[in-house]
C-alpha positions, 0 to 999 in steps of 0.5 A, a space after each residue: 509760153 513760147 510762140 514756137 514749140 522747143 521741139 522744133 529746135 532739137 540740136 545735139 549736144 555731147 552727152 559730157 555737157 548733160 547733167 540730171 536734175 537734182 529734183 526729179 522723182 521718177 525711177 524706172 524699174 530694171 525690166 523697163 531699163 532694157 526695154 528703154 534700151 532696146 529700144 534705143 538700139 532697134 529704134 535710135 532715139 525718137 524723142 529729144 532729152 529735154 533741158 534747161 541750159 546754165 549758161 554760167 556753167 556751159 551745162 545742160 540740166 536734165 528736165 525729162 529724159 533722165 533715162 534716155 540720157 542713162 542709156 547712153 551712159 551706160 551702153 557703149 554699142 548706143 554711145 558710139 553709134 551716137 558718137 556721144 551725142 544726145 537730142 536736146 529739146 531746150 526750154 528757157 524755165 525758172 527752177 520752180 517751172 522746170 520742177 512742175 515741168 519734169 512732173 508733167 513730162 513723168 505723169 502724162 506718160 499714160 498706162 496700157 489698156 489691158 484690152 487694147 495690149 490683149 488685141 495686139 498680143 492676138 495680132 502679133 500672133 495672127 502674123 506669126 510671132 511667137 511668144 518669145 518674139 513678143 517677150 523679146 520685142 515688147 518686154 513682156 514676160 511669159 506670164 504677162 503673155 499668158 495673161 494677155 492671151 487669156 483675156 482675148 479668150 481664143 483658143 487659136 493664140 494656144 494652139 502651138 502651146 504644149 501642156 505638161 501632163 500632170 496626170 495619167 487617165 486611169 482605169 475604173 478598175 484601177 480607181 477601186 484598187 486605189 479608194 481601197 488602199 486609202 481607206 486601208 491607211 484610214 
């Protein structure tokens, strides 16, 4: 174990010296992928790529922040606005170390508490956005935001919602005419 935190030595490195790791089973489905990007641009990037540094190689090997690194890559507007360069946190492990070290970073990123996620929905909306800001800005559908909505069970979060209508109110007299012709076709 170090004495001092890697993260307190982030330095930036170009992204051309960066290689994954040839190990790390983690895989990020395609809605997440724009978020992770969206996020990169609204917010730049707020945590360092971790690596292992190969000194016979002059490379830097990927530990956690395959995706981050990915981004870049695969986004010019990100790449130019970083000029190429990526955070690097730097961590001095053995194969083996690095190995456990990209599992931890991979299952210690945590899940959202429906309860929790439902609140902010409701708080969102109490400030005013609207469901497709929250889509937007939170990468969420519009089913996951119905969903959300539900769980909270207030009325307020659907006042601005318009239902189709799916069926017309019909006469009573009306219903006698349409119970005869079933029991016509019966």
């Amino acid at each position: 174990m170090t004495s001092k935190s890697p993260v307190y030595n982030i330095i930036a490195v170009p992204i051309e010296k960066i290689e994954p790791n040839n190990y790390n089973p983690n895989s990020v489905a395609t809605p997440e992928m724009k978020l992770l990007y969206d996020s990169i641009k609204e917010d730049g990037y707020t945590m360092p790529i971790v690596c292992y540094y190969d000194k016979d190689n002059d490379k830097y090997i990927i530990v956690d922040g395959f995706h981050r690194y990915q981004t870049m890559l695969n986004h010019r507007d990100i790449y130019e606005r970083e000029k190429g360069m990526l955070p690097v946190s730097v961590i001095n492990k053995s194969l083996d170390n690095r190995m456990a070290s990209t599992i931890r970073h991979n299952r210690a990123r945590g899940t959202h508490n429906v309860d929790l996620m439902s609140n902010i929905i409701r708080e969102l909306h109490d400030l005013g956005r609207t469901d497709a800001w929250i889509s937007k800005h939170l990468g969420m559908d519009r089913d996951e935001i119905l969903r959300l909505k539900q769980i909270t069970g207030l009325a307020a979060l659907f006042k601005d919602i318009d239902y189709c209508k799916s069926w017309v109110p019909v006469e009573e007299d009306e219903i006698t005419v349409i119970d005869k012709e079933l029991e016509d076709k019966v």
